[in-house]
ZAPA-491535 format. One line per field, with one value per residue: residue number from 1; residue in three letters; x, y, z of N, C-alpha, C in turn. Coordinates in nm, 3 decimals, decimal comma, always signed. Each point is the difference from the previous one (the first is absolute). Layout:
N
resi = [NUM_...] .
resn = [ALA_...] .
n.X = [X_...] .
n.Y = [Y_...] .
n.Z = [Z_...] .
ca.X = [X_...] .
ca.Y = [Y_...] .
ca.Z = [Z_...] .
c.X = [X_...] .
c.Y = [Y_...] .
c.Z = [Z_...] .
***
This chain:
225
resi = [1_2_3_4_5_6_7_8_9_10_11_12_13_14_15_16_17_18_19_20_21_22_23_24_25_26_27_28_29_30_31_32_33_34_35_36_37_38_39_40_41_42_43_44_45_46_47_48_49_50_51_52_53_54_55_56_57_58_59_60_61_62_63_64_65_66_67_68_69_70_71_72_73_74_75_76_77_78_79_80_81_82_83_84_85_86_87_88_89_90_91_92_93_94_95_96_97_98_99_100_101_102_103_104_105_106_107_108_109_110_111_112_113_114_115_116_117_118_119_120_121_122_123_124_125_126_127_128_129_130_131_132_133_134_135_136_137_138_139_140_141_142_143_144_145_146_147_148_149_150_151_152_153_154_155_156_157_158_159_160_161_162_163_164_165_166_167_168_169_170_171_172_173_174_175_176_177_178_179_180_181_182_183_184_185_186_187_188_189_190_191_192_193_194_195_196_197_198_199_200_201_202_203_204_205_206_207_208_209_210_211_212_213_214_215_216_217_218_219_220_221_222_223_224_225] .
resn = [UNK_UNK_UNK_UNK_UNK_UNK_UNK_UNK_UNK_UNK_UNK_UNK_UNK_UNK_UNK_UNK_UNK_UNK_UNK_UNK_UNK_UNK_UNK_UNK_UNK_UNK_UNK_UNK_UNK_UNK_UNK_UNK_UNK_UNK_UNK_UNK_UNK_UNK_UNK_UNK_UNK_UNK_UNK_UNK_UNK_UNK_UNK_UNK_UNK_UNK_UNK_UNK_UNK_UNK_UNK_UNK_UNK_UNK_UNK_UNK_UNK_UNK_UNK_UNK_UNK_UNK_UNK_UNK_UNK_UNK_UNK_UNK_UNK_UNK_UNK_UNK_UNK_UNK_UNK_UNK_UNK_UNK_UNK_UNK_UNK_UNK_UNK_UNK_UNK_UNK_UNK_UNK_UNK_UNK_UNK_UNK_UNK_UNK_UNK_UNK_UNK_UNK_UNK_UNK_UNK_UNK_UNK_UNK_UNK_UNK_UNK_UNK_UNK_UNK_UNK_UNK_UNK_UNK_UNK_UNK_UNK_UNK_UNK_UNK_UNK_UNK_UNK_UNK_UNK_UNK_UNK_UNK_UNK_UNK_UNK_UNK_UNK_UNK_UNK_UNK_UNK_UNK_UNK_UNK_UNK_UNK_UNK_UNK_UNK_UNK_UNK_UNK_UNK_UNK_UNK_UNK_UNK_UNK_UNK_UNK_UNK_UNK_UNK_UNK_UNK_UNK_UNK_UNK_UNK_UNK_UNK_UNK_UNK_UNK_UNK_UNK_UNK_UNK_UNK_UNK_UNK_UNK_UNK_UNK_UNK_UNK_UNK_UNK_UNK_UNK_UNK_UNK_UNK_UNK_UNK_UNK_UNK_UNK_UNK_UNK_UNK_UNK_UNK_UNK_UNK_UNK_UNK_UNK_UNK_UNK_UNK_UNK_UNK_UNK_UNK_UNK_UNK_UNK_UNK_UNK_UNK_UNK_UNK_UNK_UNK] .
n.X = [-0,188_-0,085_-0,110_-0,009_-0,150_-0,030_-0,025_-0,112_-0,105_+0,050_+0,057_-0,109_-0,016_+0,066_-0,073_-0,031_+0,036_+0,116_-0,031_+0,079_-0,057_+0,001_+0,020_-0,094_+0,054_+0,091_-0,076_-0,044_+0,071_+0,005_-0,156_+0,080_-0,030_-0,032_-0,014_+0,026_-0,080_-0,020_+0,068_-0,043_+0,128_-0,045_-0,063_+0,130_+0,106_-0,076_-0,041_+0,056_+0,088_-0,120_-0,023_-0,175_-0,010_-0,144_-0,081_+0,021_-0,052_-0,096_+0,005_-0,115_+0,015_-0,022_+0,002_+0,006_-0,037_-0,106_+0,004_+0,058_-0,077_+0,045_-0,059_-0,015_-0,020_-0,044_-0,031_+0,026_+0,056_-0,073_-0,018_+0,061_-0,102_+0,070_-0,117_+0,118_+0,051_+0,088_+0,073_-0,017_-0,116_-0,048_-0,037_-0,052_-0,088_+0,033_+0,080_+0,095_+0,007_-0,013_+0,053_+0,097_-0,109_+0,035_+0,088_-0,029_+0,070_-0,007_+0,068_-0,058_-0,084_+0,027_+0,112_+0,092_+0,058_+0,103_+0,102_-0,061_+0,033_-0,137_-0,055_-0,092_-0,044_-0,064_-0,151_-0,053_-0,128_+0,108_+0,091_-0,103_+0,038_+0,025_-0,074_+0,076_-0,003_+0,048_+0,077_-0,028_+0,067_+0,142_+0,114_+0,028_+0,087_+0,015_+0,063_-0,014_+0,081_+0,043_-0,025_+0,129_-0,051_-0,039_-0,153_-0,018_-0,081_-0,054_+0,043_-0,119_+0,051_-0,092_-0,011_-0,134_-0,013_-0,005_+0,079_+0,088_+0,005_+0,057_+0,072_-0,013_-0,109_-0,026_+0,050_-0,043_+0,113_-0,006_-0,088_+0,090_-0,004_+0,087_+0,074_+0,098_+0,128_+0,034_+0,098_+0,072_+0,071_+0,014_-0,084_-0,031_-0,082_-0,037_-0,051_-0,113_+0,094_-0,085_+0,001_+0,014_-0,139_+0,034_+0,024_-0,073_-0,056_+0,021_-0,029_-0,074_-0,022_+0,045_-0,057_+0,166_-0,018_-0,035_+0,147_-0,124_-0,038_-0,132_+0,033_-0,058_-0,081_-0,062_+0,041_-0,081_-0,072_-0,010_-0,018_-0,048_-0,081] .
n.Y = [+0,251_-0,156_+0,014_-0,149_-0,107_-0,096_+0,128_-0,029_+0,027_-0,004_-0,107_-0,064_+0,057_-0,038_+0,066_-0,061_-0,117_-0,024_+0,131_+0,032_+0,118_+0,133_+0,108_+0,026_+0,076_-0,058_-0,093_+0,078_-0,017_-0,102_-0,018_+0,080_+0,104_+0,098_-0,123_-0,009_-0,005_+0,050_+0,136_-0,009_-0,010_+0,030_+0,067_+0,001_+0,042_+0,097_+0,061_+0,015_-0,083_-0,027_-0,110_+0,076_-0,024_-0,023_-0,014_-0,104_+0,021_-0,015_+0,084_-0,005_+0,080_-0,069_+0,102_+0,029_+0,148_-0,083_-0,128_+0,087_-0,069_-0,085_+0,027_-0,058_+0,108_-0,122_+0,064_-0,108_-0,021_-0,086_+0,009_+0,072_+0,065_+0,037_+0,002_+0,057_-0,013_+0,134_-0,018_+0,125_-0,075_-0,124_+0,061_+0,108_+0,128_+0,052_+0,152_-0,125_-0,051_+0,098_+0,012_-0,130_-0,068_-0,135_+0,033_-0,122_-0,057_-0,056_-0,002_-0,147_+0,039_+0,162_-0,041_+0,016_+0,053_-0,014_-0,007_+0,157_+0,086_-0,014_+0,163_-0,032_+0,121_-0,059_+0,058_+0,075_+0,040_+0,058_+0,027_-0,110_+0,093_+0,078_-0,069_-0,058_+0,097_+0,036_-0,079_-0,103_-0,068_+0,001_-0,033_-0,129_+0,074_-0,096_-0,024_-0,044_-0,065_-0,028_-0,108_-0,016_-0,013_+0,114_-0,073_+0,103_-0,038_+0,061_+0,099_+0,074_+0,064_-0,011_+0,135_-0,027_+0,166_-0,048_+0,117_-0,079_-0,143_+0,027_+0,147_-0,100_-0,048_+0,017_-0,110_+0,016_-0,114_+0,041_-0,128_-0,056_+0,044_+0,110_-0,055_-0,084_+0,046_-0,094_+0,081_+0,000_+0,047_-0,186_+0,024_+0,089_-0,117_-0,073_-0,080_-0,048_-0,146_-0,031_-0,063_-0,159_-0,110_-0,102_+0,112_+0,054_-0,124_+0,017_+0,158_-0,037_+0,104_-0,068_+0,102_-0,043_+0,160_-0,025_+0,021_+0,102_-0,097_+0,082_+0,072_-0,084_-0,071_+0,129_+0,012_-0,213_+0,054_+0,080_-0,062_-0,079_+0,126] .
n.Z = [-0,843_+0,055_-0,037_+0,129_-0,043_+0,092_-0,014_-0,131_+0,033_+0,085_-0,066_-0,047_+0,147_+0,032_-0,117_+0,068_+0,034_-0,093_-0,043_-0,093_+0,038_-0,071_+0,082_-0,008_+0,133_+0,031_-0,051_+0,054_+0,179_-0,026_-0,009_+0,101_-0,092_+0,064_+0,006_+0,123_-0,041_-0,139_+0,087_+0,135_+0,063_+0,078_-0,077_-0,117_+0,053_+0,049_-0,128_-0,082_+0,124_-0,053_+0,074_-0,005_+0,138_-0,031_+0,100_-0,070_+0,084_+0,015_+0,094_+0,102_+0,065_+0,179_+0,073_+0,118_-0,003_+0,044_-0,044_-0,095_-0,069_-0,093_-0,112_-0,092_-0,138_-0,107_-0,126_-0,039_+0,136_+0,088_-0,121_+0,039_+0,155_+0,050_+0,037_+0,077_+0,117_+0,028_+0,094_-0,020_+0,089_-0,052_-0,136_-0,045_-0,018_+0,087_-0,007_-0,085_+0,072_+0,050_-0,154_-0,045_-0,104_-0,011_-0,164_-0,035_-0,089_+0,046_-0,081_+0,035_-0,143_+0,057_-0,066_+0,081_-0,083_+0,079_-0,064_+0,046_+0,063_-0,027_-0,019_+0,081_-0,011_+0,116_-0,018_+0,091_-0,035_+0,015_-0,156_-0,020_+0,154_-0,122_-0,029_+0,142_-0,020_+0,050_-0,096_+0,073_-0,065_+0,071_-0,110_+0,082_+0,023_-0,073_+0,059_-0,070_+0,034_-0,129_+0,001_-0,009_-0,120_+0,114_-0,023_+0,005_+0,076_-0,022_+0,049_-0,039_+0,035_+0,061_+0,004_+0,074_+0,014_+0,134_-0,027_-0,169_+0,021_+0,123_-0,108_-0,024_+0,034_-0,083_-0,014_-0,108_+0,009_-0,090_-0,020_+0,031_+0,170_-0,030_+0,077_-0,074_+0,017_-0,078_+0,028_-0,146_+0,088_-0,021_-0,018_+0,018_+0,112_-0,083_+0,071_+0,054_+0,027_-0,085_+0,113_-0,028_+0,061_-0,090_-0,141_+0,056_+0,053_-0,071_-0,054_+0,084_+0,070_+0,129_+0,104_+0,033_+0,016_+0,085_+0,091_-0,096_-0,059_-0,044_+0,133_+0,063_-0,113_+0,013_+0,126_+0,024_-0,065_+0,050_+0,091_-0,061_-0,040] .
ca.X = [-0,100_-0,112_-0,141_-0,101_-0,111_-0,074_-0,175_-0,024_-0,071_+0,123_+0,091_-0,072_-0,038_+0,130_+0,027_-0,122_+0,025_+0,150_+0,061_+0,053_-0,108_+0,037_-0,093_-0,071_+0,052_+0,119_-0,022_-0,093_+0,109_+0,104_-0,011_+0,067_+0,160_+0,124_-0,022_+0,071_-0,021_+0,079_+0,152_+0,020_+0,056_-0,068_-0,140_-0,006_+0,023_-0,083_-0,143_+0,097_-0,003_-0,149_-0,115_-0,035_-0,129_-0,135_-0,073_-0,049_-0,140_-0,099_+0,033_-0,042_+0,074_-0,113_-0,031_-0,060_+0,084_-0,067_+0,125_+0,096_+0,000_+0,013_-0,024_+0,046_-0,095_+0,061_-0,037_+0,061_+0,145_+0,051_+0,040_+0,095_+0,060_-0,017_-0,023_-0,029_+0,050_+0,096_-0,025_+0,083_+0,085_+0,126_+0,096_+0,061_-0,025_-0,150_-0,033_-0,077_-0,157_-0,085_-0,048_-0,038_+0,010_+0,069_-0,082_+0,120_-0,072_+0,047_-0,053_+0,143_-0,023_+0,112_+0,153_+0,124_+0,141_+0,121_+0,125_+0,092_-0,020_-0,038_-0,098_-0,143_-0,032_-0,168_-0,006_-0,104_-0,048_-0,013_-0,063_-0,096_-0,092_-0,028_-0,137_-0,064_-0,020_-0,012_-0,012_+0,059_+0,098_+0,085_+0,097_+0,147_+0,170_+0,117_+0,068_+0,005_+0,121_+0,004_+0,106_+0,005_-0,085_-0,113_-0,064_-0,016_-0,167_-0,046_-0,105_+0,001_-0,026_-0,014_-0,072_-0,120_-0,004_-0,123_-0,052_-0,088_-0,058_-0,147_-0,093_-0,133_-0,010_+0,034_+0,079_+0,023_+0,113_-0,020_+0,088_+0,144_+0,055_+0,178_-0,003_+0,130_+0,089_+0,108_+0,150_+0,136_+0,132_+0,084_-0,110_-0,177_+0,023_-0,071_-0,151_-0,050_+0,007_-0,083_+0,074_-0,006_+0,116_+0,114_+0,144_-0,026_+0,052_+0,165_+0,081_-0,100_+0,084_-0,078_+0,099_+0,022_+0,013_-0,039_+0,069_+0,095_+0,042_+0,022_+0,096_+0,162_+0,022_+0,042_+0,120_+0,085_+0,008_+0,050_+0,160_+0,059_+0,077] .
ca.Y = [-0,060_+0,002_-0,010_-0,114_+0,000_-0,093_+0,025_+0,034_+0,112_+0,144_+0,044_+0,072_+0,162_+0,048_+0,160_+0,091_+0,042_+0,052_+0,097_+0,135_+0,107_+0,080_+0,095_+0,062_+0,134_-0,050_-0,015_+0,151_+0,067_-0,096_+0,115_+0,162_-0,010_-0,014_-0,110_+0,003_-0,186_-0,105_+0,023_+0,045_-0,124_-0,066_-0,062_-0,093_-0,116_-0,080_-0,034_-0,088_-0,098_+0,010_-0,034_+0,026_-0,108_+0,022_-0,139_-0,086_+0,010_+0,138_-0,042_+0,075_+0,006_+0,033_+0,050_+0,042_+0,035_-0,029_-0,151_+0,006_-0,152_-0,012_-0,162_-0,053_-0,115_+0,034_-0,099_-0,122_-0,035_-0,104_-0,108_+0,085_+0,104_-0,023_+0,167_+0,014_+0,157_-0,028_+0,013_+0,126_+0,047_-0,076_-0,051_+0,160_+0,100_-0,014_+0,137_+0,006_-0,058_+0,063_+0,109_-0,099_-0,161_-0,056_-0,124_-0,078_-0,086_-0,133_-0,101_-0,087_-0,076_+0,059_-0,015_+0,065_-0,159_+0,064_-0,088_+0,056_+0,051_+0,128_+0,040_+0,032_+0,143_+0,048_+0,144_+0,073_+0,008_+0,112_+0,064_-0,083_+0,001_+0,129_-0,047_-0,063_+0,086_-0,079_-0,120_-0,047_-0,116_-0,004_-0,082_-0,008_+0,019_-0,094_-0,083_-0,183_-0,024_-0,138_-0,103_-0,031_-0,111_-0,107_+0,102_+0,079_+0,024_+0,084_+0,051_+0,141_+0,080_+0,162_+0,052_+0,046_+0,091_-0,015_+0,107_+0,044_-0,136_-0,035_+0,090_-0,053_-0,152_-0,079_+0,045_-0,059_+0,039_-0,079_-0,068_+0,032_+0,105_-0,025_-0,046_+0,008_+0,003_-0,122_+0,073_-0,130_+0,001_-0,055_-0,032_-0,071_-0,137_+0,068_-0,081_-0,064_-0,080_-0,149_-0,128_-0,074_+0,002_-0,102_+0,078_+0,060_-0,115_-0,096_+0,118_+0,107_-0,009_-0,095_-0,028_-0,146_-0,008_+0,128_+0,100_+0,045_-0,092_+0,119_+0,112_-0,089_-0,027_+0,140_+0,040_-0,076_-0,028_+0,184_-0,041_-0,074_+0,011] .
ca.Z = [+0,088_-0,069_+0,087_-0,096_+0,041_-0,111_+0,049_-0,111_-0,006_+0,066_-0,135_-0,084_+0,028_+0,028_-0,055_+0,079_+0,092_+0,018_-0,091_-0,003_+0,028_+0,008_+0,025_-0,061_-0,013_-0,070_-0,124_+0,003_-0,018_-0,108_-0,135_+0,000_-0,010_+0,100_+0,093_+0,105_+0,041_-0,087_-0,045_+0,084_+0,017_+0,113_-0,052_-0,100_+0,079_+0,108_-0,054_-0,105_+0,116_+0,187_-0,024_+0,085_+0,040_+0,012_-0,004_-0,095_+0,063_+0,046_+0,096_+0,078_+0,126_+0,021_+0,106_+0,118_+0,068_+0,140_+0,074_-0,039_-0,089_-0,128_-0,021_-0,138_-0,063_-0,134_-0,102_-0,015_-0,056_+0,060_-0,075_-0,049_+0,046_+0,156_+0,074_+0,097_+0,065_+0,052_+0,153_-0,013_+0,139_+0,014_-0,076_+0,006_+0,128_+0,077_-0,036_-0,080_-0,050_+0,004_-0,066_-0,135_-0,032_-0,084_-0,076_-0,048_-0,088_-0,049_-0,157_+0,010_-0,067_-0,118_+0,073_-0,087_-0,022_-0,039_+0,012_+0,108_+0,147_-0,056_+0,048_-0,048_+0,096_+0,015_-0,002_-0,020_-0,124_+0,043_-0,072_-0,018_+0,097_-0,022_-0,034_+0,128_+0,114_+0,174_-0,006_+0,119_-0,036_-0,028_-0,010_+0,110_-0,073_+0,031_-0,134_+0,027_-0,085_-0,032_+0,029_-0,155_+0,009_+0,085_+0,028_+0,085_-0,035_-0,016_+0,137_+0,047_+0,163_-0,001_+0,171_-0,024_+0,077_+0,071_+0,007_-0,101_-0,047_+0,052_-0,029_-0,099_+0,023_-0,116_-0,143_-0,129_-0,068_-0,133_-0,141_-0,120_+0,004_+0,018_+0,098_-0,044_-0,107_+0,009_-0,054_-0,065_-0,065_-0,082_-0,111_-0,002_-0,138_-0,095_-0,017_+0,085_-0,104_+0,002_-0,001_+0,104_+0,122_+0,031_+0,006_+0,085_+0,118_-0,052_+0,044_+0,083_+0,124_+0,080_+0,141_+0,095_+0,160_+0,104_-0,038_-0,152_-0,110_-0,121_+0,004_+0,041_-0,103_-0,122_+0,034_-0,087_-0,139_-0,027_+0,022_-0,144_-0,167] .
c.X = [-0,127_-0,106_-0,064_-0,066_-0,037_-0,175_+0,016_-0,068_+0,084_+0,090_-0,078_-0,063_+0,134_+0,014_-0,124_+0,061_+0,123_+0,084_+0,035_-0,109_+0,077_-0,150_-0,103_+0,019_+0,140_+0,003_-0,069_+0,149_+0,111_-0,030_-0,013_+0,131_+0,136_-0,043_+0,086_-0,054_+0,080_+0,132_+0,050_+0,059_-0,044_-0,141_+0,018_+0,035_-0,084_-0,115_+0,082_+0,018_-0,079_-0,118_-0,099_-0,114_-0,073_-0,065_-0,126_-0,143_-0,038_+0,043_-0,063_+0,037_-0,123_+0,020_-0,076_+0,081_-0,004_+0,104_+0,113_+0,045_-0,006_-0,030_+0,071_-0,094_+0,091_-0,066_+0,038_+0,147_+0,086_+0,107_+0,164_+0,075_-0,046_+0,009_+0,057_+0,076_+0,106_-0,066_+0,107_+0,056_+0,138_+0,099_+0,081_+0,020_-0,155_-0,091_-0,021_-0,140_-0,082_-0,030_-0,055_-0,039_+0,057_-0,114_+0,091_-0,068_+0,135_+0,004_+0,100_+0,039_+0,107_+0,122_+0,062_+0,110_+0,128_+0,114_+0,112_-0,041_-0,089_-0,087_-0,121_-0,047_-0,114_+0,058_-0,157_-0,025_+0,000_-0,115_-0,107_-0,146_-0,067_-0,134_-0,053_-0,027_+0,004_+0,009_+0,008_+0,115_+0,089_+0,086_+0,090_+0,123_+0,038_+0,106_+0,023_+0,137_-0,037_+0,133_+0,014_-0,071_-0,130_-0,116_-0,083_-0,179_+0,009_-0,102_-0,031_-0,027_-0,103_-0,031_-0,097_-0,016_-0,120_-0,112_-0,127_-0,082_-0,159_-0,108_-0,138_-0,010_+0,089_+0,146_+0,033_+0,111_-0,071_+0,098_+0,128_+0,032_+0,127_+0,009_+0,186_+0,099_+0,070_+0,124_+0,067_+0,101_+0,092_-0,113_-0,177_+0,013_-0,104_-0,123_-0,011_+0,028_-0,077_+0,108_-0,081_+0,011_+0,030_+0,133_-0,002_+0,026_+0,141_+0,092_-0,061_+0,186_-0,104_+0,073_-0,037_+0,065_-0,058_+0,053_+0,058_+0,037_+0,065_+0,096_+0,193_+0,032_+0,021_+0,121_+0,162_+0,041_+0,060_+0,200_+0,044_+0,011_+0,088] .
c.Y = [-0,031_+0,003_-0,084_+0,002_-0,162_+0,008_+0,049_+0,117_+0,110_-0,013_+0,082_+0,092_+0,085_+0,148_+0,043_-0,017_+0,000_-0,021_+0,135_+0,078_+0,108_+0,068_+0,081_+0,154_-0,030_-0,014_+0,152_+0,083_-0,017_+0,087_+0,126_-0,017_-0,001_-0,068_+0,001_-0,185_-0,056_-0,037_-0,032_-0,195_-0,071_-0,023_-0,110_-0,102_-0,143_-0,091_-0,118_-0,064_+0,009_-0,074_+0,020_-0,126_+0,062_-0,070_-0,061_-0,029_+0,117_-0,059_+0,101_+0,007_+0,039_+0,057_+0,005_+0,093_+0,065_-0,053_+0,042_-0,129_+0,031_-0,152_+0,028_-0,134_+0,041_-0,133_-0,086_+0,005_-0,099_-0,096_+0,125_+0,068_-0,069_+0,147_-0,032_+0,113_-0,091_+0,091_+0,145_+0,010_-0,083_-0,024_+0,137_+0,030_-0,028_+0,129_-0,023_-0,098_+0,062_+0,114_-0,101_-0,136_-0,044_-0,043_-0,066_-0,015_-0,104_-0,096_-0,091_-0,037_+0,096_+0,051_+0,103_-0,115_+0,070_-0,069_+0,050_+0,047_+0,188_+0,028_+0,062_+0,113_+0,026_+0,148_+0,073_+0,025_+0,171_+0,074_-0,020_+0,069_+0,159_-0,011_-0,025_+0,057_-0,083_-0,174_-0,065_-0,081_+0,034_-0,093_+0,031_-0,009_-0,135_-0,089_-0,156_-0,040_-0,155_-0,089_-0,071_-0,136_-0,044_+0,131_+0,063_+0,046_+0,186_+0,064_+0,145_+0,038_+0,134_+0,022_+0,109_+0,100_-0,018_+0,128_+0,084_-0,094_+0,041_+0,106_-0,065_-0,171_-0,053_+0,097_-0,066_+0,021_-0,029_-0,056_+0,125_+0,159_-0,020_-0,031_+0,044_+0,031_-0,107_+0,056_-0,133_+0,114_+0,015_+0,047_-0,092_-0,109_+0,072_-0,081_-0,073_-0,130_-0,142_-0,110_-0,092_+0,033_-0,093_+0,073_+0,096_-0,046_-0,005_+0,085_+0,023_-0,006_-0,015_+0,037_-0,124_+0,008_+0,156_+0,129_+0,060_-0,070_+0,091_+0,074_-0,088_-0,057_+0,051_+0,085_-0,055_+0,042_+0,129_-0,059_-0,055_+0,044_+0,151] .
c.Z = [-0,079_+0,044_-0,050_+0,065_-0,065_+0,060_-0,133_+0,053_+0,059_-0,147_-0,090_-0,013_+0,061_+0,002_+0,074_+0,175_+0,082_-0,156_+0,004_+0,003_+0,020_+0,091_-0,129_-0,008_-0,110_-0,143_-0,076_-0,063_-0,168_-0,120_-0,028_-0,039_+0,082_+0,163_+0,093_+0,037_-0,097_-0,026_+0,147_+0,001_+0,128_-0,044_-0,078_+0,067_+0,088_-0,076_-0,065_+0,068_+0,074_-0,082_+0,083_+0,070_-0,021_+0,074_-0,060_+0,048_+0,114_+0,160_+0,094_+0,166_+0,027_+0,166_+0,106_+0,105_+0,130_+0,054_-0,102_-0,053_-0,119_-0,079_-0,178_-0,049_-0,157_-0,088_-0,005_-0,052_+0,016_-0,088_-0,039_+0,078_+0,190_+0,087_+0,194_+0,084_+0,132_+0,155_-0,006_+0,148_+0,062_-0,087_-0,016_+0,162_+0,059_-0,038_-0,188_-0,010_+0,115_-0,074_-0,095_+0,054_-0,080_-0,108_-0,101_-0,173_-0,062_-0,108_+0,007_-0,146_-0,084_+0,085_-0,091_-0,037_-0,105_-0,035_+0,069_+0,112_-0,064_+0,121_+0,002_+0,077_-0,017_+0,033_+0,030_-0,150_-0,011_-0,107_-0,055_+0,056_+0,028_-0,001_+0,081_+0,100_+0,176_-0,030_+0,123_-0,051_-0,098_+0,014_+0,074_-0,087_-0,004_-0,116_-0,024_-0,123_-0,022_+0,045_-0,162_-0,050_+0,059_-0,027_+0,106_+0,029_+0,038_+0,123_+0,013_+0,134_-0,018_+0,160_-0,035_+0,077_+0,067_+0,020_-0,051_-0,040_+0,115_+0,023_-0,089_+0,027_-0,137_-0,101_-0,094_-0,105_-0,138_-0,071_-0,082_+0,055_+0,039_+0,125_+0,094_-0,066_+0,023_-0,124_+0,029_+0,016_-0,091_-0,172_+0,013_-0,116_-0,141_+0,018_+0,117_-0,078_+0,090_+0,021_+0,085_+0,145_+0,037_-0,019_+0,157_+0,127_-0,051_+0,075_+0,174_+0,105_+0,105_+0,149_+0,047_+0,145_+0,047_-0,018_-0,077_-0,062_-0,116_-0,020_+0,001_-0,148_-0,078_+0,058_-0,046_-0,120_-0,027_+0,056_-0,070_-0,101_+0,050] .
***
């Protein structure tokens, strides 16, 4: 699987804000001799295939928890990233969105692109968050499979604990904190790779009808080989 981008600036920072990151306790751990992180096959495993999100700008959540409202503000990202939120009551549970909000981030500009049927495993940032004491935002579980040939844009989910978010008017994510785990499977590509996006249009996959386009085409394709 590959990870393109024809946004130069997301290629060329790439290692800041989806690259490999080991934890800082972790790396601590690595240089004892007898390491239970380093030997342990579910650690190697996971780090060696995981690239982690960060997000690439400062992003402040802003509160009232009078009216139980929420607003979103963020540095300039317009030219890379698209910030918005999903409806938890209609789209999940109703009992869950009354504990969470939705927050999205969207980059139409970086795809995945496969020549087979692979998969991509968002993941909470579990180990990352030793540091965070009470974070509000966490990553939604999910998986996105490629269709062979076509690419795929790229979407994080998270859900915002209303609980803990509207203990303080303000919150300040900073620039380049872990955000995600995005786990390969098959093998983490090795680079964020710079392409066109004329090569990019060439490959995009495109729904041309309403009902499940996505799922009915990738089901196609799992029946065929």
């Amino acid at each position: 699987m590959r990870i393109i981008t024809s946004n130069n600036f997301l290629a060329q920072n790439s290692n800041e804000w989806f690259a490999r990151k080991k934890p800082d306790w972790i790396k601590k751990n690595n240089q004892e001799e007898y390491s239970s992180t380093s030997t342990c096959p579910s650690f190697v495993e996971l780090f060696k295939n995981t690239f982690v999100f960060c997000n690439p700008v400062e992003i402040m959540i802003l509160t009232d928890k009078n009216t139980n409202m929420y607003g979103l503000q963020a540095a300039d990202h317009q030219k890379f990233m698209e910030i918005s939120s999903h409806n938890f009551a209609d789209q999940l549970d109703s009992t869950f969105a009354e504990k969470y909000f939705s927050l999205k981030f969207k980059f139409p500009d970086v795809s995945v692109l496969s020549d087979k049927v692979e998969s991509l495993i968002f993941m909470p940032c579990e180990y990352h968050f030793s540091n965070f004491p009470n974070f509000p935002i966490q990553a939604m579980i999910g998986v996105l499979e490629t269709i062979p040939n076509k690419s795929l844009e790229i979407t994080f989910n998270f859900k915002v604990d209303k609980k803990i978010v509207y203990e303080r008017e303000e919150w300040l994510i900073p620039k380049n904190t872990p955000l995600a785990y995005c786990y390969f499977p098959n093998g983490a590509p090795k680079q964020v790779e710079y392409i066109s996006k004329e090569e990019i249009e060439s490959t995009r996959w495109f729904p041309t009808e309403f009902n499940c386009p996505y799922l009915r085409e990738l089901n196609e394709t799992k029946k065929s080989t």
